[in-house]
C-alpha positions in Angstrom: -3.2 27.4 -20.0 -0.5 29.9 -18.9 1.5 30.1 -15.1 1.9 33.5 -13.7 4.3 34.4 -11.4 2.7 34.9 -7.7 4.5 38.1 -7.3 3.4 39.8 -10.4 0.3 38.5 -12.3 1.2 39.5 -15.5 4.4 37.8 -16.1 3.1 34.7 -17.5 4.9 31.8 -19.2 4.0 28.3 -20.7 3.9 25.2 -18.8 7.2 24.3 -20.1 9.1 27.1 -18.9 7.7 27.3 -15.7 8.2 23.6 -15.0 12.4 24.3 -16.7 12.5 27.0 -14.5 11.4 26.5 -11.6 10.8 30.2 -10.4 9.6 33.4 -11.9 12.6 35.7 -12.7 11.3 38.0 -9.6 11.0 35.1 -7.1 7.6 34.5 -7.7 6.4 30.7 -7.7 3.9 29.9 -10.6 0.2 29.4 -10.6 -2.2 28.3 -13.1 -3.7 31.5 -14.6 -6.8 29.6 -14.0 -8.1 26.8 -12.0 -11.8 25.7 -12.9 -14.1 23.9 -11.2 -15.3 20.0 -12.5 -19.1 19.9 -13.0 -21.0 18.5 -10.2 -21.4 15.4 -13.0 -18.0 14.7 -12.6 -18.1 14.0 -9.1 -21.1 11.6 -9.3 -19.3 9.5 -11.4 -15.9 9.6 -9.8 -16.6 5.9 -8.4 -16.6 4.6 -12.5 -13.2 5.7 -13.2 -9.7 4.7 -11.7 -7.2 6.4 -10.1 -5.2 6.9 -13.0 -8.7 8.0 -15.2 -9.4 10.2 -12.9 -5.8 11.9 -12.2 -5.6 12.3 -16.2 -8.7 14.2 -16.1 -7.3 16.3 -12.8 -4.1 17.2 -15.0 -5.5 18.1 -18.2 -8.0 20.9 -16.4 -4.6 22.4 -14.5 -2.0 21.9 -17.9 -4.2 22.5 -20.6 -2.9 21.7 -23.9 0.8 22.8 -22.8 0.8 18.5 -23.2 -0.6 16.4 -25.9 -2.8 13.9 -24.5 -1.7 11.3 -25.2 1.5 12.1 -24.1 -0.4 13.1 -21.1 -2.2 10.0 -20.3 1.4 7.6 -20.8 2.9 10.3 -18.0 -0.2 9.7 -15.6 -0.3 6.0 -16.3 3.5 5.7 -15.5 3.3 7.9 -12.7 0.3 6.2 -10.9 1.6 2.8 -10.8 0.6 2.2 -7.1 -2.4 2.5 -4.4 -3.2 5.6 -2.5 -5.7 3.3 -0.1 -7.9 5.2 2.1 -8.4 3.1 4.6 -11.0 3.3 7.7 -10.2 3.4 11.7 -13.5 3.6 12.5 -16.6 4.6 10.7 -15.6 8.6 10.6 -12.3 7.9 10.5 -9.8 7.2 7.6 -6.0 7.1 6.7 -5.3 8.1 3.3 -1.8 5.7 3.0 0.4 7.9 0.5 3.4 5.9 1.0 3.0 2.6 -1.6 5.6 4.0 -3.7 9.2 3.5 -4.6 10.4 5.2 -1.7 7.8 5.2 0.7 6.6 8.3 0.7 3.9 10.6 -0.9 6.6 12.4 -2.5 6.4 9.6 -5.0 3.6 10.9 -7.0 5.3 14.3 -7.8 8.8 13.3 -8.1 7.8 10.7 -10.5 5.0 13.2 -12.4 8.0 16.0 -12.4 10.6 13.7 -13.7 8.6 12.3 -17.3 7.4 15.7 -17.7 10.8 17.1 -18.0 11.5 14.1 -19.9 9.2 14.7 -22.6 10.4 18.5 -22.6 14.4 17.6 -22.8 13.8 15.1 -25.9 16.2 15.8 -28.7 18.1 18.5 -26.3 21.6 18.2 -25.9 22.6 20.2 -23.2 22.4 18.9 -19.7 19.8 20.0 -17.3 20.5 20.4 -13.5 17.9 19.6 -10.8 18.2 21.3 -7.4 16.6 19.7 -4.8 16.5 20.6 -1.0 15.0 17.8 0.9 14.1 17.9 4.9 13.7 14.3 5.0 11.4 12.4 2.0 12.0 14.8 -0.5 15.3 13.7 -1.8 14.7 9.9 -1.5 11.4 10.3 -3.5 13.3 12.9 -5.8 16.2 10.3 -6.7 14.3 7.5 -7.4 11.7 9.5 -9.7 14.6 11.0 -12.0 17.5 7.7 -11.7 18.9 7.4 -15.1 16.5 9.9 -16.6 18.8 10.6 -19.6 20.0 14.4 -19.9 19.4 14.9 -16.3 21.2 15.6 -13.8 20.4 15.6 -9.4 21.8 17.8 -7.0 20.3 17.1 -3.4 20.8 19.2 -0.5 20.2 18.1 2.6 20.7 18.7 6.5 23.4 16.8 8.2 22.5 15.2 11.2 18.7 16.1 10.3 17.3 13.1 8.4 16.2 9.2 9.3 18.9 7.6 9.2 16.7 5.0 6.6 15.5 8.7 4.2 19.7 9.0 4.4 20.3 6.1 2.6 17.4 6.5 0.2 19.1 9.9 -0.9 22.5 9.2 -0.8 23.1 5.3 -2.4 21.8 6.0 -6.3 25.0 7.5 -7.3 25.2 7.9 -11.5 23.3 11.3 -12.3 22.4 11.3 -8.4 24.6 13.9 -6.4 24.0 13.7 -2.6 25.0 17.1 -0.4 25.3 16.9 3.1 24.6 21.0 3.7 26.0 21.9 7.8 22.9 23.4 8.4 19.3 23.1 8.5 16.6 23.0 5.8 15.7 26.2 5.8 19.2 26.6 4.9 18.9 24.3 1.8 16.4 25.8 0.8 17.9 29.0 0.5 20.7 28.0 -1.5 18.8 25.9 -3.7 16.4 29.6 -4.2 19.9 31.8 -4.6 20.9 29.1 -7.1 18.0 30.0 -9.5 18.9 33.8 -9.4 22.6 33.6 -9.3 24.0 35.1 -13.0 26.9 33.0 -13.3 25.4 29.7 -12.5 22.2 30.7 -15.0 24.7 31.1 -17.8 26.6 27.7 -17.3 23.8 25.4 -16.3 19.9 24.8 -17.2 18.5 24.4 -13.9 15.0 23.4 -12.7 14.0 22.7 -8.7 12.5 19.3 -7.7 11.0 21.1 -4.6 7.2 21.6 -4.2 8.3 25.1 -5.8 7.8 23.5 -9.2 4.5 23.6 -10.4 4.7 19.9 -12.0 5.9 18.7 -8.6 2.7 20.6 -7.1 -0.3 19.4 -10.0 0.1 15.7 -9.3 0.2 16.0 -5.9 -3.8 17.0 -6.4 -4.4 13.7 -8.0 -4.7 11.7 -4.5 -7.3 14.2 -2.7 -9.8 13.3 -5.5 -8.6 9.5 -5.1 -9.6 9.9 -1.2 -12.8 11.6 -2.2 -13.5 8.3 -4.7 -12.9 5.9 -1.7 -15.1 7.6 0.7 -17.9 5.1 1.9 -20.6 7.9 2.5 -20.4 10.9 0.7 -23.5 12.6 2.3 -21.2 13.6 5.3 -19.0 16.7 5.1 -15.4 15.8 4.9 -11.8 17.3 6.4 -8.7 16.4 5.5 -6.2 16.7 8.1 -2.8 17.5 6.3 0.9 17.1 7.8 2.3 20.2 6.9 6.0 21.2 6.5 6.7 23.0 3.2 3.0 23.9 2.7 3.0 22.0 -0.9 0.5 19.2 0.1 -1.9 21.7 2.0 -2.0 23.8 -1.1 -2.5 21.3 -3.8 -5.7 20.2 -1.5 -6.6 23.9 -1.8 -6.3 23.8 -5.3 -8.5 20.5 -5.7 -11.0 22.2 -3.7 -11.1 25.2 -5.8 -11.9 22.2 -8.7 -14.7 21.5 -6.8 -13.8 19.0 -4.7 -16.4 18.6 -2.1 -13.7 19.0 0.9 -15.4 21.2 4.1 -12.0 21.7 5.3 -8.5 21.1 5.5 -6.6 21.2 9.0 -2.5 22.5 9.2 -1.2 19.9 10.8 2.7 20.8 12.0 5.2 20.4 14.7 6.7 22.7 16.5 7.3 24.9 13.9 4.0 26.1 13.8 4.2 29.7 12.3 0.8 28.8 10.1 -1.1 27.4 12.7 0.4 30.2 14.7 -1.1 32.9 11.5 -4.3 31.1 11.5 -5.0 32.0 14.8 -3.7 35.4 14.7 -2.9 36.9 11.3 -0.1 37.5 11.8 2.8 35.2 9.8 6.3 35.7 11.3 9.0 32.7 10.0 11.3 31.5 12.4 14.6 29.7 12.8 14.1 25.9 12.8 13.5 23.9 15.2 14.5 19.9 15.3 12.0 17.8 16.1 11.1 13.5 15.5 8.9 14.6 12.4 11.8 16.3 10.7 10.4 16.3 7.5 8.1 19.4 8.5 11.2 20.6 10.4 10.4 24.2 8.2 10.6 28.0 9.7 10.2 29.6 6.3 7.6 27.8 4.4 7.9 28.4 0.4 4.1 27.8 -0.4 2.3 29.7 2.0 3.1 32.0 -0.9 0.6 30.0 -3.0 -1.5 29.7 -0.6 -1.8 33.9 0.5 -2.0 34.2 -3.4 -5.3 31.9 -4.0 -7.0 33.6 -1.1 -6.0 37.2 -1.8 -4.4 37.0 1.5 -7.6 37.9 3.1 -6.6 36.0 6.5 -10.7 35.6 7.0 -10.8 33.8 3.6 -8.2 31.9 4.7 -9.6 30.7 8.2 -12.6 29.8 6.6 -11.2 26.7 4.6 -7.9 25.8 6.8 -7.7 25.7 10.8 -3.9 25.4 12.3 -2.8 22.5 15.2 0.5 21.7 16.1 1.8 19.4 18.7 5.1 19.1 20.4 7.5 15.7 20.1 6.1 14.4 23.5 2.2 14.9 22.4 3.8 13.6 19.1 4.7 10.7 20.6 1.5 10.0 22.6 -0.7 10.5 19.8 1.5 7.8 17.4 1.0 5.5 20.4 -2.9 6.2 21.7 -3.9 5.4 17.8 -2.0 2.4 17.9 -3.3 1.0 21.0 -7.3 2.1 19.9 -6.9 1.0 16.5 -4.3 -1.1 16.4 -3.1 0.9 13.4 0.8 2.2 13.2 1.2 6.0 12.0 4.4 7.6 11.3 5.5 10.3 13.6 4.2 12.9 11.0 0.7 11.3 10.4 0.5 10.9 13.9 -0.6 15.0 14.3 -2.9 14.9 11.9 -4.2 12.1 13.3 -4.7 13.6 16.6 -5.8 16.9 14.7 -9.1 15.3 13.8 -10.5 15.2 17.3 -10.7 19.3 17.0 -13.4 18.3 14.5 -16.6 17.3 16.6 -19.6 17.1 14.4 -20.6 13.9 12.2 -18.2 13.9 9.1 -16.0 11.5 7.5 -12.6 12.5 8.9 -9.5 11.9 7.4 -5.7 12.4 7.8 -2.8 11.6 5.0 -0.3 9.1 6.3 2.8 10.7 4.1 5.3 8.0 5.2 6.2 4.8 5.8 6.4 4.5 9.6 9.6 2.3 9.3 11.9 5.6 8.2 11.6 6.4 11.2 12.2 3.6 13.9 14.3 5.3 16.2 11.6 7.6 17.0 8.8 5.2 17.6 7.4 3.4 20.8 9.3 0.0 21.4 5.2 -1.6 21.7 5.0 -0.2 18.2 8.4 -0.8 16.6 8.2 -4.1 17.4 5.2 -4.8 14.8 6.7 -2.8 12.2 8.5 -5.0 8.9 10.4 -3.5 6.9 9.7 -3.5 3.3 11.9 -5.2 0.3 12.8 -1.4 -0.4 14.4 -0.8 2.6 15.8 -4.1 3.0 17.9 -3.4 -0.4 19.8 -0.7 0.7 20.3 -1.0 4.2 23.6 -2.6 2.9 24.5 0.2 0.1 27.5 2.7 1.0 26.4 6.0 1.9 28.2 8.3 -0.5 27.8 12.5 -0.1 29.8 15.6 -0.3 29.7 17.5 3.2 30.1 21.2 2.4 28.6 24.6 4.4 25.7 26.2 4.9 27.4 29.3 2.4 25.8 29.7 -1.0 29.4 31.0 -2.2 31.0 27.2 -1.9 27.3 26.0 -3.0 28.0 28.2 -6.3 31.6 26.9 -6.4 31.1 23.2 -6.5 28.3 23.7 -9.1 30.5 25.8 -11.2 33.7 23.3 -11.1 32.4 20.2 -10.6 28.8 19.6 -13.2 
């Protein structure tokens, strides 16, 4: 299996350089040359395999033989070492929970994939490796605690002051060791961008070895598949169609369920879920995609006006807009619909969303026929207290995780939004 670059098919590359890399010399994020559909065999016997039987399975058909398997199958095992529940509302309705993991969030499953992948690439290396990370909320926490003390690697997280929980703060910036918090005077969009310039900059190419712990890197996207087909294997009734309602901010969820689709994954379709910063929902409607500056709102971790994977996305579709609208619909709400919909779940099924689940939640009642409905509950509602109804906040514990750091110093570099200083510090200081 070979990655090609989404801005010029014929540049292709091996899984290892695409995942050391990060992005294609041109810009271009990778793709598998190929994604094949399972035989219909393997979805009628999804029930007699595990989570971690089936993810295996779900990786080998998107890597190949870039990894042995063997090697393969230790990488899974380690990586899925908790529950993705889907658990039912009602009997159409289901939350996929995504957040069992070390830092309560779905990022967990990539981070943690992404992290023994380079691992078993760096062995016997001597030089140091860099990972670039911009993180809008989850992101970093689920970054850090994926690649602490992975030897001959070294974490650079960006993220917006002011911007994040103050609970996803302390899950980025208390690690310290090969963990480098950097509290950017922007927004994300903004770390994003320097994280990108990082990759092309000459000077910083020649001195470092850098990869991106963003949904940018293909081995952050792959496992992040692994969890649709988990939801599929939990499904009481799989006569009924089924859409998935995802919480969109970067666009890296959304397009790994496109990807398991395009396996065969009998998924009817997926719903956009965002914020205010709707510009897919907004090109769903009317084919037209125009990024915007970012807006702030309570579910800051899809706080993104410049989305990085609808590039995937336009790639698998051809970016034929009808293709596209036949698979994916957009909705979007704003914080005070936010916050009704967090609260009107609650009080009908006495079930606690977090304020980003909480739109895909309420996205579901767009879809009126019979089908099994569900929507991915990507974090722990407790990162996010301050934001939360005081009927709701009340029931919420707090779990050991959280309770071990809320003591730990907060340590992180402030610096600006200008890629220049971004350049210097990684220049003097790694």
């Amino acid at each position: 299996m070979l990655y090609y670059s989404t801005k010029n098919r014929n540049h292709k590359v091996s899984f290892k350089e695409a995942v050391l890399n990060s992005l294609a010399p041109d810009g271009g994020l990778y793709m598998p040359e190929h994604i094949d559909s399972f035989p219909q065999n393997f979805f009628q016997d999804i029930n007699n395999r595990s989570f971690q039987e089936n993810s295996y399975e779900v990786a080998k058909q998107l890597i190949g033989d870039n990894v042995p398997n063997n090697e393969l199958k230790h990488i899974v095992e380690e990586t899925i070492n908790f529950p993705a529940p889907l658990v039912y509302l009602d009997e159409y309705t289901a939350s996929l929970e995504l957040w069992h993991g070390e830092s309560l969030a779905f990022k967990d499953f990539g981070a943690r994939f992404m992290s023994r992948v380079m691992s078993y690439y760096l062995r016997g290396e001597n030089k140091e490796h860099i990972v670039l990370v911009a993180t809008s909320g989850d992101t970093g926490g689920a970054v850090a605690a994926g690649f602490y003390n992975t030897p001959g690697i070294k974490v650079v997280i960006l993220y917006p002051s002011g911007k994040v929980s103050d609970i996803q703060e302390k899950q980025l910036t208390t690690w310290g060791n090969n963990i480098i918090a950097l509290e950017i005077d922007g927004n994300f969009d903004d770390c994003q961008r320097m994280v990108k310039q990082a990759f092309t900059d000459k000077d910083l190419k020649e001195k470092h070895n850098m990869a991106s712990a963003n949904s940018i890197n293909i081995a952050r996207l792959i496992p992040q598949t692994f969890y649709y087909f988990e939801a599929y294997r939990q499904v009481t009734n799989k006569n009924l169609p089924i859409t998935i309602s995802v919480p969109s901010g970067n666009f890296g969820n959304l397009t790994a369920g496109l990807m398991s689709k395009k396996m065969g994954l009998p998924v009817q379709r997926f719903i956009a879920a965002t914020n205010a910063n709707n510009v897919v929902p907004k090109y769903l409607q009317s084919g037209v995609f125009s990024p915007k500056q970012t807006i702030p709102t309570i579910s800051n971790a899809m706080d993104v006006g410049l989305p990085s994977n609808f590039e995937r996305i336009m790639d698998m579709y051809g970016s034929t807009w009808n293709k596209i609208t036949t698979d994916i619909f957009g909705f979007w709400l704003n914080d005070e619909d936010n916050h009704k919909a967090m609260l009107q779940c609650y009080d009908k099924y006495n079930y606690i969303t977090d304020p980003h689940g909480a739109i895909a939640y309420q996205s579901l009642k767009t879809t009126l026929t019979p089908s099994t409905r569900i929507f991915l509950e990507t974090a722990h509602p407790c990162k996010f207290l301050p934001v939360i109804n005081d009927k709701i906040r009340s029931q919420i514990q707090l779990p050991e995780q959280i309770i071990n750091i809320q003591d730990k110093k907060k340590e992180s570099k402030q610096i600006s939004s200008n890629v220049q200083i971004f350049k210097q510090f990684l220049l003097d200081t790694l």
